[in-house]
C-alpha positions in Angstrom: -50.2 23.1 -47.4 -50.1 22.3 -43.8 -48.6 18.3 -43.2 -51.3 18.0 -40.6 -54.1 18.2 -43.3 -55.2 14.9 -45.1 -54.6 16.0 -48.6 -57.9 15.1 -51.3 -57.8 12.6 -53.3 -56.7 13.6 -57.1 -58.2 10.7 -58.8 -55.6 8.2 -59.1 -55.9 6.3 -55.9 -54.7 3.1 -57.7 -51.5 4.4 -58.9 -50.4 5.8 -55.8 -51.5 2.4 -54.1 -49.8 0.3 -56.8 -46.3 2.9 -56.1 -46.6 2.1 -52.0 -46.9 -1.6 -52.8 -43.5 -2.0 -54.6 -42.0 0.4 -52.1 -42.7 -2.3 -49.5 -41.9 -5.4 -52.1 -38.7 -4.3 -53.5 -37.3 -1.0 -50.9 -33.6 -1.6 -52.5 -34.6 -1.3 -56.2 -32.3 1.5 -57.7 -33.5 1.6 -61.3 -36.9 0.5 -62.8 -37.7 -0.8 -66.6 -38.8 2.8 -67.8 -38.5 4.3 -71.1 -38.1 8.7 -70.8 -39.6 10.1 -68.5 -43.1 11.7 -69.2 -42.4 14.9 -70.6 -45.7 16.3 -73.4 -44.5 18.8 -75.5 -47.2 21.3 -74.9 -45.6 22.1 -71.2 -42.7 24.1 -70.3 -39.4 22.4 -70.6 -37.3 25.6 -69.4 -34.3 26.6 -67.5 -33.6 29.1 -65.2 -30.5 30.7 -66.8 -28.8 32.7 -64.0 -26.3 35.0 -63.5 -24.5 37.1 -60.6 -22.1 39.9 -63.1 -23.1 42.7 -64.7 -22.2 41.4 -68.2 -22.3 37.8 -68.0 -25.5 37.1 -70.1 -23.4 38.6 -72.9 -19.7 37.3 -72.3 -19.1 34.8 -74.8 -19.4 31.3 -72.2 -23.2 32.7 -71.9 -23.4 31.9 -75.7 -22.1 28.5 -75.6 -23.8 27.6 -72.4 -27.0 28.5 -74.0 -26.3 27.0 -77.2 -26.1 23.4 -75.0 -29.4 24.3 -72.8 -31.3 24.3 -75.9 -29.8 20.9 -77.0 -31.4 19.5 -74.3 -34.7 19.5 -76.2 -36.0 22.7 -73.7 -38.4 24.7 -75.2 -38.7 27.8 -72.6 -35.6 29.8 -70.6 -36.4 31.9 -67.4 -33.4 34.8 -66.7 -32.1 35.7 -63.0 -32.5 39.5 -62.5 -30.6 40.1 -59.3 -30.7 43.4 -57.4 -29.8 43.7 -53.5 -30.2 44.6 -49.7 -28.3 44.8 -46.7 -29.8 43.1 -44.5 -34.1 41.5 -44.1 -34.9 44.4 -41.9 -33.8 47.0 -44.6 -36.0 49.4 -46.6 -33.7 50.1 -49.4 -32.8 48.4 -52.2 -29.8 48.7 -54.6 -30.7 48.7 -58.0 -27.0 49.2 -59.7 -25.5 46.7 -57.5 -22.3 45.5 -59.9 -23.7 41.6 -59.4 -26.8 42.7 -61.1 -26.9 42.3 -64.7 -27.5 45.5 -66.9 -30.3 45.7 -69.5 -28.3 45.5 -72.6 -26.5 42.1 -71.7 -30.2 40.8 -70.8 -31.3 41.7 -74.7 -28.4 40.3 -76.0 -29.0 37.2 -74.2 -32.8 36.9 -75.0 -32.0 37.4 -78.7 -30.0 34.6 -78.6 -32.7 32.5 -76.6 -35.4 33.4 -79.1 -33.0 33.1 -82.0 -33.4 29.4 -80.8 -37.4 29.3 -80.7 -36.9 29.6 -76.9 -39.7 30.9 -75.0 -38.3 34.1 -72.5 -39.5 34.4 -69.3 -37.6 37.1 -66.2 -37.2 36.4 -63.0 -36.3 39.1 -60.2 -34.4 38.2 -57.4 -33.8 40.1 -54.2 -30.6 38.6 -52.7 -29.3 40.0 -49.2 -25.4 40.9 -48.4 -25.8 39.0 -45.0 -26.5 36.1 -46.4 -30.1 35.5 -45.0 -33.0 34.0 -47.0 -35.1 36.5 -49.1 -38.2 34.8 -48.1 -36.8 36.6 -44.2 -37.6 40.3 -46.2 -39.9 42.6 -43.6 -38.5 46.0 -44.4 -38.5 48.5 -41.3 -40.6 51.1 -44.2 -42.4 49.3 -46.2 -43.7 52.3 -48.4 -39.6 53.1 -48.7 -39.2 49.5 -50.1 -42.4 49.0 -52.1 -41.1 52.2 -54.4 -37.7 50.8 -54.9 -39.1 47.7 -56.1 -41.5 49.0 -58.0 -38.9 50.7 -59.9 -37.2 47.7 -60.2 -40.1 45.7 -61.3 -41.7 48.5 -63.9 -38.0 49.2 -65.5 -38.0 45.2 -66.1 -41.8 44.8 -67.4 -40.9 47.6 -69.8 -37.9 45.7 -70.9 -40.1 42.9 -71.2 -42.9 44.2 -73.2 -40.3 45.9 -76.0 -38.3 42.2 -76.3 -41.5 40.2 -76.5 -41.0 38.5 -73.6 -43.7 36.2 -73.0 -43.9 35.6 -68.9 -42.4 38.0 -66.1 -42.1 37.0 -62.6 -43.2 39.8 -60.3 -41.7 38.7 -57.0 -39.8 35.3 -55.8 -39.8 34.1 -52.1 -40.9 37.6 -50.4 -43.4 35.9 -47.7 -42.3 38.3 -45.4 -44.0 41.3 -47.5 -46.8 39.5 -47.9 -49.2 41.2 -45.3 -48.8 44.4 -47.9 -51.4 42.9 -49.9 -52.7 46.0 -51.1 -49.4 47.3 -51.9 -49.0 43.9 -54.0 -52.1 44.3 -56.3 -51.1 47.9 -56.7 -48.2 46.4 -58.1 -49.7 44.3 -60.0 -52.1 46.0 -61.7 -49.2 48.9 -62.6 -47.3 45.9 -64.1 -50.4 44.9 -65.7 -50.3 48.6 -67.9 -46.4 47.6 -69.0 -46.4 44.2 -69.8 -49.2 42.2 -72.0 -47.8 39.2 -71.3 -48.0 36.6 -68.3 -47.8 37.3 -65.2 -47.1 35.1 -62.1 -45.5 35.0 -58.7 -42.9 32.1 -57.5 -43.3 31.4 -54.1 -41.8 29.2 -51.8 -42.7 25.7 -51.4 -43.9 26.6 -48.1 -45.5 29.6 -48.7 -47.5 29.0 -51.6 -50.6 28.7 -49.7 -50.4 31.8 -48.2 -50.4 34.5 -51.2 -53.1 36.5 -51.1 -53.0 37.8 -54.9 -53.0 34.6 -56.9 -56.6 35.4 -58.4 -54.6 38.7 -60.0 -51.9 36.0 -61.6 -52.0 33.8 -64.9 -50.5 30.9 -63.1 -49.5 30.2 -59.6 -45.6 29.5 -59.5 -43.6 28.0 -56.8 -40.4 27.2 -56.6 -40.8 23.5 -55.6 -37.9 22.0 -52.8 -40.2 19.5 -50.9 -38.8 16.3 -50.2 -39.4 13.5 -51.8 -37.3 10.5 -50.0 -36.5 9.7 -46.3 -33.1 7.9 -47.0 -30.7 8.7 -50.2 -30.3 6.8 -53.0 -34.4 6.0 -52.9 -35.1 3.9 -56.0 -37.3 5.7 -58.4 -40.8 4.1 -57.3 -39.6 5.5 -54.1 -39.2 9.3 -56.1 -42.8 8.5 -57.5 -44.4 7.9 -54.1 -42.7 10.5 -52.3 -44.0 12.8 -55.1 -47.5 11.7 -54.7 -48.6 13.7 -51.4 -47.1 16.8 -52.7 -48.6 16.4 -55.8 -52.4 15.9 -54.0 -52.1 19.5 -51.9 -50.3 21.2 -55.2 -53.8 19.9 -56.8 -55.8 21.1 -54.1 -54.0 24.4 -54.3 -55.1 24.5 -58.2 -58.3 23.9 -57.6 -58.4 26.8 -54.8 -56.8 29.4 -57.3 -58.5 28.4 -60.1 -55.1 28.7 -62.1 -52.1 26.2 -63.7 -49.3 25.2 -61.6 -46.1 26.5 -62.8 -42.9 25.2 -60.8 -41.4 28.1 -61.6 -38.0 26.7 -60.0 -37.2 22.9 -58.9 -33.8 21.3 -58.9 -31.4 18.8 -57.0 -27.8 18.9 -56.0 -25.9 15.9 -57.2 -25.0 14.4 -53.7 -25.9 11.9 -52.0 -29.6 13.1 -50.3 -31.1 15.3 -52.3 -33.9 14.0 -52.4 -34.3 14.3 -48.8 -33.2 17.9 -48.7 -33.2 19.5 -52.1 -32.7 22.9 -50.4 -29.6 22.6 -49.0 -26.9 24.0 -50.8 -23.2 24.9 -49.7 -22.1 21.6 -47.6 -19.6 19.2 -48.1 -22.1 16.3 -49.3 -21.0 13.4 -51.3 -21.0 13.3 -55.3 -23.9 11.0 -56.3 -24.7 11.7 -59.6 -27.3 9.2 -60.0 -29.3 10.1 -57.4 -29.7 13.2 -59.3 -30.5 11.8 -62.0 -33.3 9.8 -60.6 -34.9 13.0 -59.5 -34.6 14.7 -62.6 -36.6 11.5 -63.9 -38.8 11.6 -60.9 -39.8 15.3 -60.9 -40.9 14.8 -64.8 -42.4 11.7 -64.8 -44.7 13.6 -61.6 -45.9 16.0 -63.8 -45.8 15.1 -67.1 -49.2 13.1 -66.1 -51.0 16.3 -64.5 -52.8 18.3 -67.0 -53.2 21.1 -64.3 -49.7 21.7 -63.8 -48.2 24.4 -66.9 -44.6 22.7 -67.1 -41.2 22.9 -64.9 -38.3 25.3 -64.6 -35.2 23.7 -63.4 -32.8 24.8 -61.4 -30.6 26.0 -62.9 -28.2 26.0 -66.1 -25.6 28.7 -65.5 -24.2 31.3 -68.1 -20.3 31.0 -67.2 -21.0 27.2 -67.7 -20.1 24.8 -65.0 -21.2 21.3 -63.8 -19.3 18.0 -65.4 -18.8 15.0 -63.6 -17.5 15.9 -60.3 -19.4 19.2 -59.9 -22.1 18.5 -56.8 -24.0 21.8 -57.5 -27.5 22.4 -58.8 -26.5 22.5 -62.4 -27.4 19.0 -64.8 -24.8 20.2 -67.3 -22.3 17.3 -67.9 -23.9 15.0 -65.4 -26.5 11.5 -65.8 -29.2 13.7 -65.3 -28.7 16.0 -68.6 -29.2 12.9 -70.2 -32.4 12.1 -68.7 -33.4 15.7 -69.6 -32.7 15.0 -73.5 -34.3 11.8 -73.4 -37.5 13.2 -72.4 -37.4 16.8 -74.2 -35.9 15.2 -77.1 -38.8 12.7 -77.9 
């Protein structure tokens, strides 16, 4: 998904001329005339539900917290498995870190999901203790790190399988083991033998193109932090536009694979320029909970009119709870942009 590549046309030339027309007429607009955003009910409307204990998914918060995601008119719920490294470079992986959350809190927590009519989906994380980006991973042995997260992955896709779960994510962000292709569809296929239901892989937004297993997937995920303004507080025919390019290679990338689109992550920080960097996390931005609401709106009024793309994961709604008014975190929970959410879910 190279910038320097004129992305193909996607059959709705008009409407992405019509959006770069009243960018130019009215650039200050902050709000349009629009009813809820487009949201059918045939897509994922999910969550990823995450958590860094051993027992949160079963403390009591994780119940109420759950209990509200599902208010919001959701229909799917994608859990955080976290395990750990040391360092990118490592070939070792620790599989009873005490931040990684232990089976039997997981089945509590799905019960409770699918008590709900949630759909369940897992999603394994490999976090590192120095702080550096997983997509950064190129263990020093990769045979050594390939079995360790093969154990990981086939105790999970068991787990899976015997709580009907219906999607499992078998990697997230990992570009930098991507050259073991072969180990991959090894992988795959021995997940395959576990776990009868879907299968997909969330890669980074800017690695997407490069995975060379999607053909052995149901859907291609990607966890989805391009940038869709060049100044904050855009107005939401600005969100739209800025949307469209992204939306023209993610089309060309379906057509590629063959496969749905699932954003298997996508979210915005309620400060003032997300939209021009919904990756960045951890600074001392400003609270602008509008803006985040805008791109809540934005990012489902994008899809909601692509019949290629399989539905959205935000991120994220935590189980200990969080967000409200002057939280400027990830989470919609208490803020303008859980509204949008139940405005569109809820209809």
């Amino acid at each position: 998904m190279s910038p320097d590549h004129e992305p193909p046309r996607t059959g709705r030339p008009a409407f992405r001329g019509l959006l770069l027309a009243l960018v130019v007429i009215f650039p200050g607009c902050e709000t349009l005339p629009t009813g809820p955003a487009d949201s059918p009910p045939d897509r994922i409307r999910g969550f990823n539900f995450a958590d860094w204990t051993s027992s949160g998914y079963f403390d009591p918060p994780a119940a109420e917290s759950l209990t509200e995601l599902s208010a919001t008119g959701a229909n799917a719920i994608s859990f955080v498995i976290t395990v750990y490294q040391e360092s990118p470079g490592g070939s070792s992986i620790r599989l009873d870190d005490p931040r990684t959350p232990v089976p039997g809190a997981v089945s509590r927590a799905i019960g409770r999901a699918q008590g709900r009519g949630l759909s369940v989906a897992l999603k394994p994380h490999v976090d590192l203790d120095d702080g550096t980006w997983r997509g950064h991973i190129e263990p020093a042995d990769p045979d050594a790190w390939f079995a360790d997260y093969e154990t990981f992955l086939l105790e999970w896709a068991i787990f899976a399988e015997a709580h009907r779960v219906e999607r499992l994510v078998i990697g997230t962000e990992l570009a930098g083991t991507l050259p073991h292709e072969d180990r991959w569809r090894e992988l795959i296929a021995e997940v395959r033998a576990e776990f009868s239901g879907e299968l997909t892989y969330a890669a980074s937004w800017d690695e997407a193109h490069l995975v060379p297993f999607w053909s052995e997937l149901d859907q291609v995920g990607i966890d989805f932090y391009f940038p869709v303004a060049r100044r904050a507080n855009p107005s939401r025919v600005e969100i739209l536009a800025g949307w469209q390019p992204w939306l023209n290679r993610l089309a060309r990338l379906h057509e590629q694979t063959a496969r749905p689109i699932l954003i298997t992550e996508i979210g915005y920080r309620s400060v003032d320029g997300a939209a021009m960097h919904p990756y960045a996390f951890g600074d001392d931005a400003t609270l602008d909970l509008a803006e985040q609401a805008d791109l809540y709106w934005g990012a489902l009024e994008a899809t909601g009119q692509e019949d290629w793309v399989a539905g959205v994961y935000f991120w994220n709604w935590l189980a200990a709870g969080g967000g409200g008014p002057d939280d400027t975190d990830f989470t919609p929970r208490g803020k303008p942009a859980e509204e949008v959410l139940t405005e569109a879910w809820g209809s």
